[in-house]
C-alpha positions in Angstrom: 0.0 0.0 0.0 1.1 3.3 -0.9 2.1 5.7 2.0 0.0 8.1 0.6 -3.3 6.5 2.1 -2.5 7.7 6.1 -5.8 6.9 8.1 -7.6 10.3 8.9 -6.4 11.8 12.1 -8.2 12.3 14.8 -8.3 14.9 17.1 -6.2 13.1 19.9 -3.7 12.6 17.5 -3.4 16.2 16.4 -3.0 17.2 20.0 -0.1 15.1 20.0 0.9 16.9 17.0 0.5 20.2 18.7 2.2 19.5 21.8 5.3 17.8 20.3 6.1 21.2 17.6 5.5 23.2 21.1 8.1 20.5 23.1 10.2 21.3 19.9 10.0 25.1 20.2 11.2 25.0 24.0 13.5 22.9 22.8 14.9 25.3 20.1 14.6 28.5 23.0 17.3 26.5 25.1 19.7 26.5 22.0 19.5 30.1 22.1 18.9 31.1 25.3 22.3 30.2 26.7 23.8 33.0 24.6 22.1 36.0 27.7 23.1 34.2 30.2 26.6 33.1 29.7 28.5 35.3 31.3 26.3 34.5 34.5 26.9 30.6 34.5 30.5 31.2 33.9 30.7 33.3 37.2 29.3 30.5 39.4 31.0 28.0 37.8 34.2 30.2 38.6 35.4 31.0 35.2 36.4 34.9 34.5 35.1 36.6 31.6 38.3 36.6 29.9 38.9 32.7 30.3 35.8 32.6 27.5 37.4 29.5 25.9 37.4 27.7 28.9 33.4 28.2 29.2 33.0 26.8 25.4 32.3 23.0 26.8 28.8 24.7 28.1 27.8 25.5 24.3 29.9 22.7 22.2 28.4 20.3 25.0 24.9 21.1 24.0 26.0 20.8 20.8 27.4 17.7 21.0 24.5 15.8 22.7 22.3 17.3 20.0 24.1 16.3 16.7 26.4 13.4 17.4 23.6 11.3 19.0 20.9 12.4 16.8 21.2 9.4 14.2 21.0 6.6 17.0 17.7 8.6 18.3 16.1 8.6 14.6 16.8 5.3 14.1 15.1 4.0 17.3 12.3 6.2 16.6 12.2 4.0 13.5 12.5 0.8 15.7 10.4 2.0 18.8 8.0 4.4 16.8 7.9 8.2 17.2 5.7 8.8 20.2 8.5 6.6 22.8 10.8 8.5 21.8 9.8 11.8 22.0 8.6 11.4 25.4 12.1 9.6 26.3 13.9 13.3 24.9 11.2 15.1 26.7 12.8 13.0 30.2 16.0 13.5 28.8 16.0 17.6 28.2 13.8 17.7 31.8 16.6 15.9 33.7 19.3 17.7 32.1 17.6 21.2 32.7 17.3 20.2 36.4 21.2 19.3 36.8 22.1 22.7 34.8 19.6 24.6 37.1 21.4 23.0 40.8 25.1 22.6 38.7 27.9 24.2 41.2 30.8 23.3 38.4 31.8 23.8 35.1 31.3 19.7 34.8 27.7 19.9 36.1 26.7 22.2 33.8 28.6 20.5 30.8 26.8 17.3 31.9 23.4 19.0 32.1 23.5 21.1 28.7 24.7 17.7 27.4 21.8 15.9 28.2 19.3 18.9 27.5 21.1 19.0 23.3 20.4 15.0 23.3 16.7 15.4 24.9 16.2 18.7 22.9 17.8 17.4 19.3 15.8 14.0 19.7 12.3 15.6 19.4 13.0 17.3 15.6 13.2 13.8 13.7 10.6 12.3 16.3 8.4 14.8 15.0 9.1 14.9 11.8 8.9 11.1 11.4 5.4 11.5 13.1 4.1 14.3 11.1 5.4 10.8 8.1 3.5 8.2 9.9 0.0 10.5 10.6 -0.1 12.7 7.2 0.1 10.9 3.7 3.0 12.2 1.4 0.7 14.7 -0.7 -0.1 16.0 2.6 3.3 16.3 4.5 4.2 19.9 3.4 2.6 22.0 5.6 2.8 20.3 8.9 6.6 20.0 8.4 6.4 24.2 7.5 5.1 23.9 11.1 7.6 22.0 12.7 10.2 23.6 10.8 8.7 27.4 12.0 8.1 26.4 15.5 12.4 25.3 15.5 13.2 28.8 14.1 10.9 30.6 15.5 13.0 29.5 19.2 15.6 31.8 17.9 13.2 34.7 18.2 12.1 33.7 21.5 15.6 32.2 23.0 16.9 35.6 23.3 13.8 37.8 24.6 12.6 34.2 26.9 16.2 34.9 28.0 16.4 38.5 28.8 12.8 38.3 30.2 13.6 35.6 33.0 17.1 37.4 33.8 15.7 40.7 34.4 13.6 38.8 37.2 15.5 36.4 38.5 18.9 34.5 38.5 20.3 32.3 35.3 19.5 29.1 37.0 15.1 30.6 36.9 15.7 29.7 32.8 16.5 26.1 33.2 14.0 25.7 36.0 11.0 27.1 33.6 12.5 24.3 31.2 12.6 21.7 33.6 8.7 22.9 34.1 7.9 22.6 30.7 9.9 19.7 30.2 7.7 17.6 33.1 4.5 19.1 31.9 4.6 18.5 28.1 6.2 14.7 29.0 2.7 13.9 31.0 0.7 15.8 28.0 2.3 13.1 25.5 2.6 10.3 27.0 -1.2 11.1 28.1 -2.6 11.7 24.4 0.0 8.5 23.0 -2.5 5.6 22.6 -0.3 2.8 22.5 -1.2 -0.7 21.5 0.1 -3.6 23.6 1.4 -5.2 20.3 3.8 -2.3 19.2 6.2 -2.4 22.9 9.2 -4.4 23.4 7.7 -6.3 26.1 4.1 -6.7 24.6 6.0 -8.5 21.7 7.9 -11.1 24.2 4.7 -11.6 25.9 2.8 -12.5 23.1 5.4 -15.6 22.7 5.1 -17.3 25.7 1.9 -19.0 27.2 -1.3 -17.6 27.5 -0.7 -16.8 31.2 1.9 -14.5 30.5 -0.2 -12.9 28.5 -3.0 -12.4 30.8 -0.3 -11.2 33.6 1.4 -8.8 31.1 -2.2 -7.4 30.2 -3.0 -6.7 34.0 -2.1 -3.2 35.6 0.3 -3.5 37.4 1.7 -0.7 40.1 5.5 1.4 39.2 8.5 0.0 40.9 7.9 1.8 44.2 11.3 0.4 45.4 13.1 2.6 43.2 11.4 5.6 43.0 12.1 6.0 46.7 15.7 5.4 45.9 15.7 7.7 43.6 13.4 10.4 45.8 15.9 9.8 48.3 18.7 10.1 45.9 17.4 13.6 44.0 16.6 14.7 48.4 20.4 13.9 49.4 22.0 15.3 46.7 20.3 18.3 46.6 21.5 19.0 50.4 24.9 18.0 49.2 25.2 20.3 46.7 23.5 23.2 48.5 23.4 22.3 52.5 21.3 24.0 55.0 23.4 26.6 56.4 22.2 26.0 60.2 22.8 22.1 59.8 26.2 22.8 58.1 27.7 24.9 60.4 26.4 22.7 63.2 28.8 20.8 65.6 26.9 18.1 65.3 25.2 17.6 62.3 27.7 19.6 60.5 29.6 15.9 60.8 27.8 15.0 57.8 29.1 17.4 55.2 32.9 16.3 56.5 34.6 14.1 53.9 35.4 10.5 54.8 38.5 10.8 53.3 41.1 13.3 53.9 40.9 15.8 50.8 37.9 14.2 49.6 35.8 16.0 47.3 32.0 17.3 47.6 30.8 14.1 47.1 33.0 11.9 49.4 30.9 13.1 52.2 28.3 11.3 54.6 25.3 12.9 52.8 26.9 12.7 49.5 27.6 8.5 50.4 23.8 8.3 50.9 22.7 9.8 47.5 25.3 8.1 45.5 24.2 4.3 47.1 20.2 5.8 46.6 21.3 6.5 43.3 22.7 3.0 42.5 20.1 1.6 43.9 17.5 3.3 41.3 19.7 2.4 38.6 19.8 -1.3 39.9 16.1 -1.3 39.9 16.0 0.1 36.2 17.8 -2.7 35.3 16.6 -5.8 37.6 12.8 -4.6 38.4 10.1 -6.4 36.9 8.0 -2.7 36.4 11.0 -0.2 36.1 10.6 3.3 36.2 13.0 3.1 33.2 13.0 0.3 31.5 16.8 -0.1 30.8 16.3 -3.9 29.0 14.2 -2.4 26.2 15.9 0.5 25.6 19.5 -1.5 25.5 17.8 -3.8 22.8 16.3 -1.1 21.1 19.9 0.7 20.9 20.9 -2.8 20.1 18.3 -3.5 16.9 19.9 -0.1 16.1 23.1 -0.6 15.9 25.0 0.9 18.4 28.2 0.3 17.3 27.1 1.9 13.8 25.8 4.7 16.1 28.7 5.3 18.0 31.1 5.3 15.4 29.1 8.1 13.4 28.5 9.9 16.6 32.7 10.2 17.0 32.6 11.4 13.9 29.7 14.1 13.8 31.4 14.5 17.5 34.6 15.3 16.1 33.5 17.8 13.8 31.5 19.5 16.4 34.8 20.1 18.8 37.0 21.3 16.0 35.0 24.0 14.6 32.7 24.8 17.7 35.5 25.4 19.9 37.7 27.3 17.4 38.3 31.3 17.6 37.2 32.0 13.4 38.9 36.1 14.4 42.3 33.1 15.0 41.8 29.8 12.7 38.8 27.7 11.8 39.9 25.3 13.3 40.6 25.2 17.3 44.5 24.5 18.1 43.1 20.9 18.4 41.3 20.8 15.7 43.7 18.7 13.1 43.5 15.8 15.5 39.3 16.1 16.1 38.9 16.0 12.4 41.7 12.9 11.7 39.8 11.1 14.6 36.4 11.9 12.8 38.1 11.2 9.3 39.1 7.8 11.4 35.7 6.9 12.6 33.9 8.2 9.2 36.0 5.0 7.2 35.2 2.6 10.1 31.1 3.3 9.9 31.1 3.1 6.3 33.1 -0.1 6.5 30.6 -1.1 9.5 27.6 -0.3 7.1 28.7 -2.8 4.5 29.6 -5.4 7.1 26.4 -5.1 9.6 23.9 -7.4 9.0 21.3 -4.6 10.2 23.3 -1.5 10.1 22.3 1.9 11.1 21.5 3.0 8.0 19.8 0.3 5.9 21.4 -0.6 2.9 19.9 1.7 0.0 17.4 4.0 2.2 19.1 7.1 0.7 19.8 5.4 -2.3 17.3 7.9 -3.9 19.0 11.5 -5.4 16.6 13.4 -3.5 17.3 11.9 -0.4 21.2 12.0 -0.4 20.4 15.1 -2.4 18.8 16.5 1.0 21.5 15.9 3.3 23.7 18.2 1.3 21.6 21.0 0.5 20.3 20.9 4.5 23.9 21.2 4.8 24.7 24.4 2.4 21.6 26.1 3.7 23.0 26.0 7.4 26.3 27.0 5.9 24.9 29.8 4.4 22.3 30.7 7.8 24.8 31.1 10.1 26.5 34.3 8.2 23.1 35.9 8.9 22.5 34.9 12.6 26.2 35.9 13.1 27.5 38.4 10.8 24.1 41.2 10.9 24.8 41.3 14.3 27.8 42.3 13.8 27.7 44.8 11.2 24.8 46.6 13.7 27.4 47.1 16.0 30.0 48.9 14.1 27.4 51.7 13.6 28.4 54.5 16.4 26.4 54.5 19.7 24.6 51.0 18.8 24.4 48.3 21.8 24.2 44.7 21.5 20.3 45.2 22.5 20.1 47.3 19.0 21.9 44.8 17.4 19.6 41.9 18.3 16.7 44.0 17.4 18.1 44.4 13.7 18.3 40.3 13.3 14.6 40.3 14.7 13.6 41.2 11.8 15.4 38.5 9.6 14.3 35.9 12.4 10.6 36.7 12.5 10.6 36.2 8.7 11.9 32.9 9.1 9.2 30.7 10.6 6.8 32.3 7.9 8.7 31.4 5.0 8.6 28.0 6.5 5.0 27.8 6.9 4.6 29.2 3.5 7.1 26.9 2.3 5.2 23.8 3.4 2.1 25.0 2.1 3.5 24.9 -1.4 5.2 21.7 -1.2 1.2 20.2 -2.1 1.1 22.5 -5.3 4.6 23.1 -6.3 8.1 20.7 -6.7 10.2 20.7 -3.9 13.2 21.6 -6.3 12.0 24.9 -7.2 10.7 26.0 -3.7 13.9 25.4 -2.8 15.7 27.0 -5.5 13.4 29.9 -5.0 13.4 30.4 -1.3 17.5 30.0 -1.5 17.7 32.4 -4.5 15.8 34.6 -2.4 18.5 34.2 0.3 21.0 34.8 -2.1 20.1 37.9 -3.4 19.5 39.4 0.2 23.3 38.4 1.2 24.1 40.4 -2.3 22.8 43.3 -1.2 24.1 43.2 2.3 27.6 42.9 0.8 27.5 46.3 -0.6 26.0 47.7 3.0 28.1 50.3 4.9 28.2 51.2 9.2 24.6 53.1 8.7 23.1 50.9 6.0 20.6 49.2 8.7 19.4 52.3 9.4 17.5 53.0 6.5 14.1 51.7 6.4 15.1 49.8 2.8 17.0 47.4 4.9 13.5 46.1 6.9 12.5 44.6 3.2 16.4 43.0 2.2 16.5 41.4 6.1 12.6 40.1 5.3 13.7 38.8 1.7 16.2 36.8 3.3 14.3 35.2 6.5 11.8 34.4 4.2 14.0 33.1 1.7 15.6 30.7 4.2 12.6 29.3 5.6 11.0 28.5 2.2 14.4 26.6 1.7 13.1 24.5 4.9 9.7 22.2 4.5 11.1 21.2 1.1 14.0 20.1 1.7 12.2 17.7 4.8 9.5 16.5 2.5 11.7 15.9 -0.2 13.4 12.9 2.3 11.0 11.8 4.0 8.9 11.1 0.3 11.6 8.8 -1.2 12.4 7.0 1.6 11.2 3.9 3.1 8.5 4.7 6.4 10.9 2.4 8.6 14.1 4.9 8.1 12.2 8.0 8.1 13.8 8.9 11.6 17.1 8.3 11.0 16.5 10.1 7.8 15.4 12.9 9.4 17.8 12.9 11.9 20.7 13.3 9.6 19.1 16.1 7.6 18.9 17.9 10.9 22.8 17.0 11.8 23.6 18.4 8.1 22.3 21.5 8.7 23.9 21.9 12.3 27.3 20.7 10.7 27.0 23.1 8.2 26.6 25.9 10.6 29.1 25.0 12.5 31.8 24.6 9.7 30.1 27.9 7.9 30.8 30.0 10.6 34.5 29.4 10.7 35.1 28.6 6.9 33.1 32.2 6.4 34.8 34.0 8.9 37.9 33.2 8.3 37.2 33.8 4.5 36.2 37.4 5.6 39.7 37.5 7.3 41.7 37.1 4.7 40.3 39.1 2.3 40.3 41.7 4.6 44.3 41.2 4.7 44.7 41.5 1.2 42.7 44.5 1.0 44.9 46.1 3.8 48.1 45.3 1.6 46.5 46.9 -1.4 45.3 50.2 0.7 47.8 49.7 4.5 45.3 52.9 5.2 42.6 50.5 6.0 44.6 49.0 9.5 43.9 52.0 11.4 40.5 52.5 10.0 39.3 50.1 12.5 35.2 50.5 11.6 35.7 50.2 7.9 38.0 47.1 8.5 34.9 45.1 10.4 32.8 46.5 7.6 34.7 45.4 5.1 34.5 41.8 6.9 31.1 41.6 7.0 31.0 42.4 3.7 32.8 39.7 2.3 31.2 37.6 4.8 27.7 38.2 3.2 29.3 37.7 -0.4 30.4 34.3 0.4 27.3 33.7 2.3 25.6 34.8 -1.2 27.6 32.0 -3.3 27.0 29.1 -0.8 23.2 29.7 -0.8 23.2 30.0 -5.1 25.2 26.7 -5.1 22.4 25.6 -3.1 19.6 26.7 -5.0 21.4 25.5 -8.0 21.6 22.0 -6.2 18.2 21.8 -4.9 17.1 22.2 -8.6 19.2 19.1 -10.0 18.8 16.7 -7.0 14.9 17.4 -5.9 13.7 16.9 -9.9 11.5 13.9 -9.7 11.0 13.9 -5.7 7.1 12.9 -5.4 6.7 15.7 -2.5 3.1 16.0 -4.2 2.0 12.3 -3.8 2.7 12.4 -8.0 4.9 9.5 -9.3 7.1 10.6 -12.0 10.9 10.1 -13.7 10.6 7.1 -12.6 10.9 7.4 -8.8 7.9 6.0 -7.0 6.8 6.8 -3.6 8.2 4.2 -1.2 5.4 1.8 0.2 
């Protein structure tokens, strides 16, 4: 049967719908959010303003749980269905919100901001592979311009969610409201998720054995009430141990309790700290042993299993590397961080061992020919130029605001409001063509669009956002980008099979964040030099130092401007025959 004849959704099921592009929106405020209230979290994690490299793992850490684990996520979405996963990521970003909210260290907040990017980056191909499984392929388009505007439209709100919250209250109030958000939305889902006994782990292994195991499988039966009182008393003890009551600490007697064991013990070798770490064990134990686990460790271990996690972890040190050479660079020094030649051999490494795993595995990662299809390799690499070419916008108008005279950094986010509002409406519109129009030529279109607005820009001078003509070039290219979006997403999701389309989905999302990542370097650094060769032509230029940033920016934009016409140019070639409109042509059939 055709994947084009989806049963009719119901209105549970577009609840679910709702409340997952909402999860995905918080999700996308945390990615930006961070960027207001750095400076703060490097203060109580003891790290000067001027030590700003030694705060990076607190950004590349997010970025690292979001894109180097985001295949193995889409691929058990595939396994496990969409809906498991997505409230897993929703327990994943809520637990890693609460460790960044309590953190104390630099560690504890690279370990929460780790787990909030692998929570936050697991909901995009969850929902995008639901929005596959409820909506037939003719009808895709405009619920993935939905998901795709809610995503972008967190860059909007990251920033003023950001500066609201820290004008009231402390740094740690933002990951609290997240860890709110995070609990609430996780009951919503896994509330309106319907799930048939047949389609779990378990229910499956049941349904093998005699009917009595049936029948005792089928009956309710109560959570393991074991270990969530280890882990109450775990989350209780370590809370104390982090922040202890100030009359019981500076007790005689009680005070006892927050004295290491050991001489020169740390925080944790402490009486208190002993107690959460054993509750804590004891949970995990539970998970593992219980026959009702809070989390059920045994199915998720086969399910990363059927997945192939050692396919996964190979392409996760390789996405993993890429992250830490150009995420931790300096682009005003290198694009690459002093480290960066031996991230990128490792991920060069652990590239030729996953593609030699793929060929090998009898159930790889990646299934043997599920991006066989030119559109759907085709969409990994123009995902990837149109990140390439975003990031010179997010980054670089910015900047040019701020080499006007008297302009703040608060002026200057207000001048790439206006690009980012744009954004999420050229993505709805995007996906409401993708039913009338080829995916090819809204792309080609929307990125042409982008291109001619980073033309423009590359001729702009210190004052040039000040006119009013600039409003209409920063809307020209917001929407241009987000028509770029729904298209490329349908485009993959239509020529691939319905059991890859998470994994699928999750590597067009890693494309576009490796893209960015590698853009602003390559970009910057491009800028760079031929600000250096301008400098030798005119030396007059070194000690203009606002026309020298200017001039930057301006190259910036002009490279910006060719990477998003290659793109258009690309999306033409490989999206031609892509059935994004349920029609079967050149060819290429929708997969069944």
């Amino acid at each position: 049967m055709s994947e084009s004849r989806a049963p009719a959704l119901d209105h549970r099921s577009r609840a679910l719908l709702v409340f997952c592009s909402i999860a995905v929106a918080f999700a996308a405020v945390d990615t930006y959010v961070v960027v207001l209230a750095l400076p703060d979290m490097m203060a109580s994690a003891s790290v000067s303003v001027d030590q700003l490299q030694k705060a990076a793992p607190i950004v590349s850490g997010f970025l690292l749980g979001y894109v180097a684990m985001l295949p193995l996520i889409g691929r058990i979405a595939d396994l496990r269905g969409p809906v498991p996963v997505l409230a897993a990521s929703l327990a994943a970003f809520s637990v890693g919100s609460l460790i960044t909210a309590v953190s104390y260290d630099l560690t504890s907040m690279v370990v929460g901001r780790f787990l909030q990017g692998l929570g936050g980056g697991g909901l995009v191909p969850a929902t995008m592979a639901l929005v596959a499984a409820l909506y037939p392929v003719e009808r895709r388009g405009l619920p993935l311009g939905v998901v795709s505007a809610v995503q972008e439209f967190g860059s909007v709100l990251g920033p003023l969610f950001g500066a609201l919250v820290l004008s009231l209250t402390s740094w740690r109030g933002i990951f609290a409201i997240n860890l709110a958000a995070g609990v609430l939305l996780y009951v919503v889902v896994k509330a309106l998720w319907r799930s048939e006994p047949a389609d779990t782990p378990d229910a499956e292994h049941a349904s093998d054995g005699a009917p009595e195991a049936r029948r005792r499988n089928a009956r309710p039966r109560l959570p393991d009430l074991i270990g969530a009182a280890a882990l109450l008393l775990a989350c209780g003890f370590a809370w104390i141990t982090i922040h202890p009551p100030q009359s019981l600490y500076t007790d005689l007697t009680y005070g006892e309790w927050w004295v290491p064991v050991v001489d020169g013990g740390g925080r944790w070798l402490v009486p208190v700290g002993l107690i959460a770490i054993g509750a804590f064990a004891v949970f995990c134990l539970r998970c593992v042993f219980a026959r009702r686990p809070l989390v059920d460790v045994r199915s998720w271990v086969r399910s990363m299993l059927d997945a192939d996690l050692v396919g996964a972890t190979l392409l996760a040190v390789a996405l993993g590397g890429i992250v830490l050479a150009f995420a931790t660079a300096d682009p005003q020094v290198a694009v690459f961080s002093p480290q960066g030649p031996w991230f990128l051999a490792g991920s060069a490494l652990a590239l030729v061992a996953f593609v030699v795993h793929l060929r090998r595995a009898e159930t790889p990662l990646i299934p043997r020919g599920a991006l066989a299809a030119m559109p759907a390799w085709g969409a990994l690499l123009v995902s990837l130029l149109v990140g390439w070419a975003l990031i010179a916008a997010l980054v670089d108008i910015p900047l040019l605001a701020r080499t006007q005279r008297g302009r703040t950094q608060l002026d200057a986010a207000l001048y790439l409001l206006r690009f980012l509002v744009a954004l999420p409406v050229g993505a709805v519109v995007g996906g409401w063509l993708v039913r009338r129009m080829p995916a090819g030529v809204i792309t080609a279109v929307g990125m042409l669009a982008a291109a001619a607005a980073f033309q423009i820009m590359s001729g702009w001078d210190a004052g040039s956002l000040a006119h009013a003509s600039s409003n209409l070039v920063l809307v020209l290219g917001g929407i241009g980008f987000g028509l770029a979006l729904a298209p490329v997403n349908a485009a993959i999701l239509a020529t691939t099979r319905a059991d890859v389309h998470g994994v699928a989905s999750a590597l067009v999302v890693s494309a576009r964040m490796i893209g960015m990542l590698v853009g602003v370097s390559v970009l910057t650094t491009w800028g760079l030099r031929q600000l250096a060769r301008a400098i030798e032509k005119d030396p007059s230029l070194r000690e203009d130092i606002r026309g020298a940033a200017v001039f930057q920016e301006q190259a910036v934009f002009q490279g910006a401007a060719l990477v998003a016409l290659l793109a258009a140019v690309l999306a033409l070639v490989v999206f031609r025959g892509a059935p994004t409109r349920g029609v079967v042509g050149s060819g290429l059939r929708a997969p069944a």
